[in-house]
C-alpha positions in Angstrom: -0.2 45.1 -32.9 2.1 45.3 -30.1 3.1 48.3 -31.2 0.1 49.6 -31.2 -0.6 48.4 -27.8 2.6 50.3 -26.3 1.4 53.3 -27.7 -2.2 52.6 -25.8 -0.3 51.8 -22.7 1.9 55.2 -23.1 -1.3 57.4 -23.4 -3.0 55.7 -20.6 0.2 56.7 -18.1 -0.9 60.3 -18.8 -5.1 59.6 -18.7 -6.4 57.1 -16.7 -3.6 55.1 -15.5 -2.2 58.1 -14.0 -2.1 59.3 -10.4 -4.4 62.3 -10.7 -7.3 60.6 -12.7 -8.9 58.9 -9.7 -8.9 61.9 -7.6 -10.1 64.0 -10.0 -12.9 61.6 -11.2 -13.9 61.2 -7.1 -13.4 64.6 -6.3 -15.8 66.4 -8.8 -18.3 63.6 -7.5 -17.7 64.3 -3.7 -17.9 68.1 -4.5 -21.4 68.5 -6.2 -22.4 65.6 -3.7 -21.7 68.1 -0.3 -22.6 71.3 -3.1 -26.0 70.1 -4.3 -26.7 68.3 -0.5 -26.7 64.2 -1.6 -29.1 64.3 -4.1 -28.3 60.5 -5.0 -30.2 60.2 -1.7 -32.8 63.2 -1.6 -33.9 62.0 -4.7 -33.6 58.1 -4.9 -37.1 57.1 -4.5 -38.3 60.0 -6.6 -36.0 58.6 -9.7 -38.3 55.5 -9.6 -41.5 57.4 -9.4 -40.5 59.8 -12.0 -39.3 56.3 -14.1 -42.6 54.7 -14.7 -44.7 57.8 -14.7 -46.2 59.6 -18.1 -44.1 61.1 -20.4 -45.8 64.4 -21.5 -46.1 64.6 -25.6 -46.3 67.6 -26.2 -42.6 68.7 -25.2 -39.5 67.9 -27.2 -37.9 64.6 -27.4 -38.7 60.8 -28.9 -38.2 58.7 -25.6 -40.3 58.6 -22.6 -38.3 58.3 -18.9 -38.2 54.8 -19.5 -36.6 54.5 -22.7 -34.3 57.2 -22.3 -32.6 55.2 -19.1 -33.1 52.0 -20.9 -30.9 53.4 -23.8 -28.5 54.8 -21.3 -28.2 51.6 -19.0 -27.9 49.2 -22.5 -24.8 51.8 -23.4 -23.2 51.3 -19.9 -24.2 47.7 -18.9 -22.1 45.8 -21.4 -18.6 44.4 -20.7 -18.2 46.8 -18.0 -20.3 44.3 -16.0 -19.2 41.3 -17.2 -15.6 41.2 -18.2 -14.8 44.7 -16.5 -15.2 43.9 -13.5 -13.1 40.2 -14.0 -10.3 42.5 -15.3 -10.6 45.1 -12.3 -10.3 42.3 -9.5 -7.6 40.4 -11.8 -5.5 43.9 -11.8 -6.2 44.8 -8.0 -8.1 42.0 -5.9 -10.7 42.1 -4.1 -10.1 45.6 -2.9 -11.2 47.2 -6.3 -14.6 46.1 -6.0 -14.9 48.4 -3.2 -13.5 51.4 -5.0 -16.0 50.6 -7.5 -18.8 51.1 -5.2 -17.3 54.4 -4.3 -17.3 55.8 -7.7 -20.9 54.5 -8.0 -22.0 56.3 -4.8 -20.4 59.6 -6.1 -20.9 58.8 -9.9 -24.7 59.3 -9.1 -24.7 62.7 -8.3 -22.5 63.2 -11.3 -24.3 61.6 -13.4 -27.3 64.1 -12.0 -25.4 67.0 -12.7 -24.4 66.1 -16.8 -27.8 64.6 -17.6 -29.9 68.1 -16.0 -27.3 70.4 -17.6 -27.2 68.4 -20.9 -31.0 68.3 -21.5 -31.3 72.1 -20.4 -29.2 73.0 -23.1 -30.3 70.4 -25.9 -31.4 71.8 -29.0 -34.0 70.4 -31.8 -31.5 69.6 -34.9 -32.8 70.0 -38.8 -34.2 66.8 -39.0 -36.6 67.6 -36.5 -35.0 65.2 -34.0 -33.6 66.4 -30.3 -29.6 66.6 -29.4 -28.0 67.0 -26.5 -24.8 66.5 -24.2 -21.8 68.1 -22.8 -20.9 69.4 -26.1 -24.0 71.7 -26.3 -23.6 73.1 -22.6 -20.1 73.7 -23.2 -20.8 75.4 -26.2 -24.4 76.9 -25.4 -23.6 78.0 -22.2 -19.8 78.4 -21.7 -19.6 79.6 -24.7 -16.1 77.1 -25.1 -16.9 75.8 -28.8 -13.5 74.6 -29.0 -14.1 72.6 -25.5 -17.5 71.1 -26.8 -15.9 70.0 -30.5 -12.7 68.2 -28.3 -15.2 66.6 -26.5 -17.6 65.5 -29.4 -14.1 64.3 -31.5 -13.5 62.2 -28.0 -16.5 60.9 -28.0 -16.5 59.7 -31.9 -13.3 57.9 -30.6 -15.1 56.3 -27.9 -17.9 55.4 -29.8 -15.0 52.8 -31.2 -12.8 52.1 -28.0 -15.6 52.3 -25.8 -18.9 51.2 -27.4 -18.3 49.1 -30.5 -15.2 47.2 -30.5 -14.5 45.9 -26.8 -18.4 44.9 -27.1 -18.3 42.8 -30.1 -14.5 41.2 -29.4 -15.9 39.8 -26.1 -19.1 38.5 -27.9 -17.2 36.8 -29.7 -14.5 35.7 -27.4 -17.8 34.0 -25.5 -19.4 32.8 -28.8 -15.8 30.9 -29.8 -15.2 29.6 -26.0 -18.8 28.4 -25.7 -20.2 27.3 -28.8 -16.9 26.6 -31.4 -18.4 29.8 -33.3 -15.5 31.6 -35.3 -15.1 34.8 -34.4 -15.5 36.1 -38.4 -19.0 34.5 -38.1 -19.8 35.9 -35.1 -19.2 39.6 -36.2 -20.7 39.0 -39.9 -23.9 38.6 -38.3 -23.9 40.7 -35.6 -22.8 43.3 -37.6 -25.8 42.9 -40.3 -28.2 43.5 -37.5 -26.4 46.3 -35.5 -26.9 48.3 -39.1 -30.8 47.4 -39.1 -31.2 48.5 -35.7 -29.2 51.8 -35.5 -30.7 53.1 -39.4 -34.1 53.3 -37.7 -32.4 56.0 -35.5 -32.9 56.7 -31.4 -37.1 55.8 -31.8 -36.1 52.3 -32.7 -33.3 52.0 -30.8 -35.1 52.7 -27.5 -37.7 50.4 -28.8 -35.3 47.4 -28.7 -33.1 48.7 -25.7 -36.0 48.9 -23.4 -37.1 45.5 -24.2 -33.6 43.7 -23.8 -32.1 45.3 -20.7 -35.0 44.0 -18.2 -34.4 40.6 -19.6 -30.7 40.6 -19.9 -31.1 41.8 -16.3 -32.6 39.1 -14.8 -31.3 36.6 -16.5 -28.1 37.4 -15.4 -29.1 37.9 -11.9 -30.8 34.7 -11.6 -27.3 33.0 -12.9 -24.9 35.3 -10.3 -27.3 33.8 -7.3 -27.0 30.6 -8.0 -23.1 30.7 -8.1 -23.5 33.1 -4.5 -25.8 30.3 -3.5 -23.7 27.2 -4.5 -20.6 28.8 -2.9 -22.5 30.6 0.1 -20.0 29.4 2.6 -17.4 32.0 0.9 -19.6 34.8 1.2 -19.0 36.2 4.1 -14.9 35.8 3.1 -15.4 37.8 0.6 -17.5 40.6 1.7 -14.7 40.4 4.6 -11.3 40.8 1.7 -13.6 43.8 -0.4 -13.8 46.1 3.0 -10.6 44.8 4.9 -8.2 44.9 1.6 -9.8 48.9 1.0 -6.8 50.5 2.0 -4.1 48.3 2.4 -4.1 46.4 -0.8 -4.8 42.8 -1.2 -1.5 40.2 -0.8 -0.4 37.4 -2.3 -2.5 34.1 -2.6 -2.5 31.6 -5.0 -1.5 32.1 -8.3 -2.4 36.3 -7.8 0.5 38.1 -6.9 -0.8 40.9 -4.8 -2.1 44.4 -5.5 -1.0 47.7 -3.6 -3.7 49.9 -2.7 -2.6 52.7 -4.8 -2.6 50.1 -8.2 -6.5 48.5 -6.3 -7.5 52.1 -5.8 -6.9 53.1 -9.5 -7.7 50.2 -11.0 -11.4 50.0 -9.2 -12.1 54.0 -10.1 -10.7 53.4 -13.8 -12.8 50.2 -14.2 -16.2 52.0 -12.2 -16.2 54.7 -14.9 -15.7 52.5 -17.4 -18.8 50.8 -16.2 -21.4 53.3 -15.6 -19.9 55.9 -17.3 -20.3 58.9 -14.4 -18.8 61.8 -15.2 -17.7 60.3 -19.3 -20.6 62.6 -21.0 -21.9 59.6 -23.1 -25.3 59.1 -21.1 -26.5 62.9 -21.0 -26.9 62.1 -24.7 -29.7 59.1 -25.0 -31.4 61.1 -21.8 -31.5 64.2 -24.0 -34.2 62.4 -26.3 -36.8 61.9 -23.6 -39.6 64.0 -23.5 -40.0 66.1 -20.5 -39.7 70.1 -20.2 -37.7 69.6 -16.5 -34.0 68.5 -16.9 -33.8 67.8 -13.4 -36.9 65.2 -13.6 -34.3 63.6 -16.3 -31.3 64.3 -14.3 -33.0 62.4 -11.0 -33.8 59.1 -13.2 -29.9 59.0 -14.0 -29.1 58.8 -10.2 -30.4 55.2 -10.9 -28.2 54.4 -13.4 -24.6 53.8 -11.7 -26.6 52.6 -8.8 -28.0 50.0 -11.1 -25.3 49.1 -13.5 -22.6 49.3 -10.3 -24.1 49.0 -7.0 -26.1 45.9 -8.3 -24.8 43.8 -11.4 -20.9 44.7 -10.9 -21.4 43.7 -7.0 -23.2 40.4 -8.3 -20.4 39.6 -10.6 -17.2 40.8 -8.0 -19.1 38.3 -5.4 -19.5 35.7 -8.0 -15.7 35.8 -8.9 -14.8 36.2 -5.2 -17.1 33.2 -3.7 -16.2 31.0 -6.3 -12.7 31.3 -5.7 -11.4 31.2 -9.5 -9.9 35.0 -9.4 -6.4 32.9 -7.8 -6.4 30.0 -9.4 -4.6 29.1 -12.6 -6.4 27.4 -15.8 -5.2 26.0 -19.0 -5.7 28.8 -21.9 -4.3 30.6 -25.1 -1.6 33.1 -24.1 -2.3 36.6 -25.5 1.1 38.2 -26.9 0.2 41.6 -24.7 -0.2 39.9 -21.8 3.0 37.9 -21.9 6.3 38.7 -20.5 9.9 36.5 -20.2 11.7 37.7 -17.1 15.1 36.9 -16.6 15.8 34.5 -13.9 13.7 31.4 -12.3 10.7 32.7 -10.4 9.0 30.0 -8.3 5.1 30.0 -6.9 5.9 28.4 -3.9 9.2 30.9 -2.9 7.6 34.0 -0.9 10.5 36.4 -1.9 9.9 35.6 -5.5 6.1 36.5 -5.2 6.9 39.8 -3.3 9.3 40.5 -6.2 7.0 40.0 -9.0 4.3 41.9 -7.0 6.1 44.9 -6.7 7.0 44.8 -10.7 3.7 44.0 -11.7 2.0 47.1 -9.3 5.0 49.7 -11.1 6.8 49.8 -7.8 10.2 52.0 -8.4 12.5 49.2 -6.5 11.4 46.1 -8.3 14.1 44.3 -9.5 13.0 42.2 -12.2 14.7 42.3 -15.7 12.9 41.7 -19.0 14.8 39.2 -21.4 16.2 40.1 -24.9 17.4 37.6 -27.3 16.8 33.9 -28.9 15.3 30.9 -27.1 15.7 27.3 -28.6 12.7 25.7 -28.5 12.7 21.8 -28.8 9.1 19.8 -29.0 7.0 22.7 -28.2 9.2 23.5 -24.6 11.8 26.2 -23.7 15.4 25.1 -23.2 16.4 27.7 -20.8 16.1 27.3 -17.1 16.9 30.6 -16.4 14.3 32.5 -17.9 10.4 32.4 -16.5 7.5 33.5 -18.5 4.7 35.9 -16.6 1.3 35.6 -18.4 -1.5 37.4 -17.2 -0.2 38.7 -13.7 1.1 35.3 -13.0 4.0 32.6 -13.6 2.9 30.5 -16.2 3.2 26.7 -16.3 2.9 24.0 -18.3 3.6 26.2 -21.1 4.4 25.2 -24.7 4.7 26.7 -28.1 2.9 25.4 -31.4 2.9 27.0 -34.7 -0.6 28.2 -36.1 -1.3 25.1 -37.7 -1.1 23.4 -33.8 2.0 21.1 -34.6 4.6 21.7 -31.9 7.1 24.2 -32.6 11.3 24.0 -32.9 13.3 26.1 -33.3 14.5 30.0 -32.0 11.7 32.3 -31.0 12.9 36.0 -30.4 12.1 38.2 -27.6 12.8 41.8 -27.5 12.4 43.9 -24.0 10.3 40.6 -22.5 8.1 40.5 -25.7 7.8 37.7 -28.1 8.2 39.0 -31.4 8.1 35.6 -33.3 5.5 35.5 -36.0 3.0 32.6 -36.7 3.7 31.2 -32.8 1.2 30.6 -30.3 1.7 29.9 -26.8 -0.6 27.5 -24.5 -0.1 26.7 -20.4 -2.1 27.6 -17.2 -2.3 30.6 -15.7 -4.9 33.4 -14.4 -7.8 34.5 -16.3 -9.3 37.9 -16.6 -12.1 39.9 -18.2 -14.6 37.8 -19.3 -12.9 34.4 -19.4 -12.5 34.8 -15.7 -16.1 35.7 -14.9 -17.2 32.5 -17.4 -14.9 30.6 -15.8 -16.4 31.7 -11.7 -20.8 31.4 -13.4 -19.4 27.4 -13.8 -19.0 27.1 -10.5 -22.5 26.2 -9.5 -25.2 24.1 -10.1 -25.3 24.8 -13.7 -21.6 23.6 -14.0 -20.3 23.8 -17.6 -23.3 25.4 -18.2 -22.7 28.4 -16.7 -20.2 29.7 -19.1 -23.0 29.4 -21.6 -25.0 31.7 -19.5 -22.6 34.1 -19.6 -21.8 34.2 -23.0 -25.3 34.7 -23.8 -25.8 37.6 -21.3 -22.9 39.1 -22.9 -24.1 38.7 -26.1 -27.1 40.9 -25.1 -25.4 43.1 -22.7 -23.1 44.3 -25.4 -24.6 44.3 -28.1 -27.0 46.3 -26.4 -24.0 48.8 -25.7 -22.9 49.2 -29.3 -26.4 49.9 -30.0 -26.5 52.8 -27.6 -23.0 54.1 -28.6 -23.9 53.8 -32.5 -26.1 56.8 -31.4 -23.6 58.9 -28.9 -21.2 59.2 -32.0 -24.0 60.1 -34.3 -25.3 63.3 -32.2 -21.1 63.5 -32.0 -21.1 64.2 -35.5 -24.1 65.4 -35.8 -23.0 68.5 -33.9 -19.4 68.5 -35.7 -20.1 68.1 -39.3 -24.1 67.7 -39.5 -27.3 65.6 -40.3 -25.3 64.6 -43.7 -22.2 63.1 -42.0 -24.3 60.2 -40.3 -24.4 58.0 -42.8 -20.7 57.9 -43.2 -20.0 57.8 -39.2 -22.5 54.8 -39.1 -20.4 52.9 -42.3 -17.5 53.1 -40.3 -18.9 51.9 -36.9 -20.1 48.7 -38.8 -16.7 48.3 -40.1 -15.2 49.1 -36.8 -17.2 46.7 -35.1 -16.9 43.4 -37.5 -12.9 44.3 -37.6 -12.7 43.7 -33.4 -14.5 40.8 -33.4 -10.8 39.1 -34.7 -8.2 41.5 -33.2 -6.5 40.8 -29.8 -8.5 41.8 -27.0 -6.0 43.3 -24.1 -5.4 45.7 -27.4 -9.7 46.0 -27.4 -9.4 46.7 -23.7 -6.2 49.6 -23.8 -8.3 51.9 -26.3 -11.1 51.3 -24.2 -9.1 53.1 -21.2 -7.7 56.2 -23.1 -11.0 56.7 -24.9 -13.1 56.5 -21.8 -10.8 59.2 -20.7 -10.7 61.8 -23.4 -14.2 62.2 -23.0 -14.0 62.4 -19.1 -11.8 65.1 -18.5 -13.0 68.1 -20.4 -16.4 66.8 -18.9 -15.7 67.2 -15.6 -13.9 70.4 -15.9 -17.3 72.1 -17.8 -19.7 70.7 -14.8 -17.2 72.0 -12.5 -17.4 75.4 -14.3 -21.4 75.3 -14.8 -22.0 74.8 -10.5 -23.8 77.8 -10.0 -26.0 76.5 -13.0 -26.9 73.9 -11.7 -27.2 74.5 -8.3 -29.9 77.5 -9.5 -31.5 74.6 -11.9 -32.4 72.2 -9.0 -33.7 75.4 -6.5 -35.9 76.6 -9.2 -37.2 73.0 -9.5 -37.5 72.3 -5.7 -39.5 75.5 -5.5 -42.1 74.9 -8.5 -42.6 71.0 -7.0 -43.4 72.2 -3.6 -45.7 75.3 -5.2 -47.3 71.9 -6.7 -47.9 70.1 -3.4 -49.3 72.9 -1.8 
């Protein structure tokens, strides 16, 4: 597994981890924002309109408006929301909740831009049924087949890294935390009735999205308020550490070691796409189904989705985790092996200059000068016997820490370490530390009212949110391979998402989360470089629609 992880980590320093992504994820956004003048505004109140209005029969499609975004928002409200946005503010502070609203702002317009192109150039397949995405414009129009099958292939990937397996590990990371529910039981079921659901196709799926994500919704908001509520007094604090921390990082405090802006700033864009998906190519699919003979009608309802799925639920969860003040503090959990490092030397929470030093490690600064340990460690009644080595879990120093075998006796003897990693078999390590993901935003919904209660809230809203996500994504990599291999390759593809699905719900979730970021990725940039290509498209698409809506009017 760890190996496998390395390689995740290796791929991600040349995808989304690297310097360019961000800029070329906020760029193509800020471009067709100036080029196609703001249309997430121009059009805002029209998307809502156009939302709950009739869908027109006749035309091609299955979905109405409605359904069409529902599917779309069920595929990007998920983890994203929930445990994304824990892990982007556990990487980078406050600060990357506001680089998330700026990929939200711009992501609407591209979001516009893939959905209009996508269901202009979707095509009725030989089962009668409607596909679309960026595959066919790149294909249809650019006449770039080879561009439109690396996509599709990346998008069959994400299906898994994006869609299926982060979804159901968290489900049952909530489910095991909440409830005692083993995580094998948790993805037997769940993986029983993700293949009754996503057999009846996209008309049954949009039946059942459209029906959870209003309720997921509001649950979930009503359970975000009352922890604002309950902790009110630190609201303004933390509205204050988003916008002041924007561009110079957030320091030091507690048991967070600090962020520089440039790890905040990727680490908010990489966990905004990841969330509503702008500019990834998955949504253009689901909003290819809906019935309408104007793609820019379609493309206006997307401007709703990052605005919905960002701009709303991932602020209510950043200001739940911020006012609730549990982002800094240390709790007592299971260590997980890819999230634990043993440093050489004695590291101290209280000394300033060792904070500073492990800040600028942990944010990849080039004149850090901590030192990973290699060798044994003696291990007597579950506790290290070496004072010179101090063990980093989860972006912080670890305390109280002690090692048990599987079983949960306490372990003696060596443990080996190799580069900072534990390599020791059939050993599990328990102390405090930070949280992230969705153990950190469980941990912030207690605080509140609701108390111990509010943990199960969340594990229930994420067993809706992301279940609701694989849903959607069962049926992005099934027009995938649908336009790779054929109508007669589904059945297979959808086999091997079940599989893929139950399998996660027991594999080690930082592992989950690293696929997740290369996937997300792979689909993203020959994405953005075909909407970049298509401009004049589009830009010709939504003048030729102005002019027939105001031929209309008058």
């Amino acid at each position: 597994m760890q190996a496998i992880n390395d390689f995740l980590l290796f791929l991600d320093g040349y995808l989304g981890s690297a310097f360019y992504f961000p800029f070329v994820l906020l760029a193509v956004g800020f471009f067709f924002t100036l080029y196609l003048g703001f249309p997430q505004i121009r059009f805002f109140r029209s998307g809502w309109r156009i939302l709950f209005g009739q869908s027109d029969k006749k035309h091609l499609g299955e979905t109405s408006h409605f359904q069409a975004l529902a599917t779309a928002l069920s595929g990007t409200v998920g983890t994203g929301n929930i445990g994304g946005v824990g892990l982007a503010i556990y990487l980078g502070g406050p600060a990357a909740l506001f680089w998330m609203w700026v990929t939200a702002f711009l992501g609407m317009t591209t979001k516009y831009v893939e959905v209009t192109l996508s269901h202009k150039y979707r095509i009725k397949s030989k089962d009668g049924s409607s596909a679309g995405g960026p595959m066919y414009f790149m294909d249809r129009k650019l006449n770039a087949k080879w561009l439109g099958i690396i996509f599709a292939l990346a998008t069959v990937v994400s299906s898994f890294g994006t869609g299926s397996m982060p979804q159901i590990n968290n489900i049952a990371m909530g489910m095991e935390s909440s409830f005692s529910i083993e995580p094998i039981v948790t993805g037997a079921v769940l993986s029983c009735i993700l293949a009754f659901v996503i057999i009846g196709g996209i008309t049954r799926i949009a039946k059942i999205t459209s029906k959870i994500v209003p309720f997921m919704a509001v649950i979930y908001f009503i359970g975000g308020a009352a922890v604002i509520l309950y902790n009110i007094d630190n609201l303004l604090p933390a509205f204050k550490s988003v916008i002041s921390d924007a561009f110079s990082g957030s320091a030091a405090t507690g048991g967070f070691l600090g962020a520089s802006f440039a790890y905040a700033f990727n680490r908010g864009v990489n966990r905004g796409l990841f969330s509503n998906e702008a500019g990834q190519g998955s949504a253009p699919i689901a909003h290819a189904s809906a019935k309408t003979d104007e793609p820019v009608k379609e493309g206006i309802v997307a401007i709703l989705e990052p605005f919905i799925d960002t701009i709303l639920l991932c602020t209510l969860t950043g200001l739940v985790i911020l006012s609730s003040g549990v982002w800094t503090q240390k709790y007592i959990n299971e260590f997980d092996r890819a999230d634990m490092f043993f440093v050489q030397g004695q590291y101290q929470q209280n000394v300033a200059k060792d904070k500073q030093m492990l800040g600028q490690w942990l944010n990849q600064a080039d004149n850090h000068q901590v030192k990973l340990y290699t060798g044994t460690i003696l291990v007597k009644n579950g506790v290290m016997d070496n004072n010179e080595l101090t063990l980093i879990n989860a972006r912080s120093i670890a305390e109280d820490v002690h090692f048990e075998y599987i079983g949960g006796h306490l372990y003696n003897g060596d443990i080996e370490i190799k580069d900072g990693k534990l390599l020791t078999p059939d050993t599990r390590v328990k102390g405090k530390s930070l949280l992230h993901s969705t153990t950190l935003t469980a941990k912030a919904f207690s605080q509140s009212w609701f108390g111990q209660y509010g943990e199960y809230l969340v594990s229930i809203c994420i067993l809706l949110f992301a279940f609701s996500t694989a849903i959607s994504w069962s049926y992005y990599g099934d027009r995938a391979i649908v336009y790779l291999f054929g109508n007669q390759a589904v059945i297979y593809f959808r086999i091997v998402y079940i599989a893929g699905f139950f399998i996660a719900a027991i594999v080690d979730t930082t592992i989950i989360w690293n696929l997740a970021m290369v996937s997300v990725v792979l689909m993203a940039l020959p994405n953005l470089f075909a909407l970049v290509l298509l401009r004049k498209d589009i830009k010709a698409t939504q003048q030729t629609y102005l002019a027939k809506v105001g031929q209309e009017k008058t």
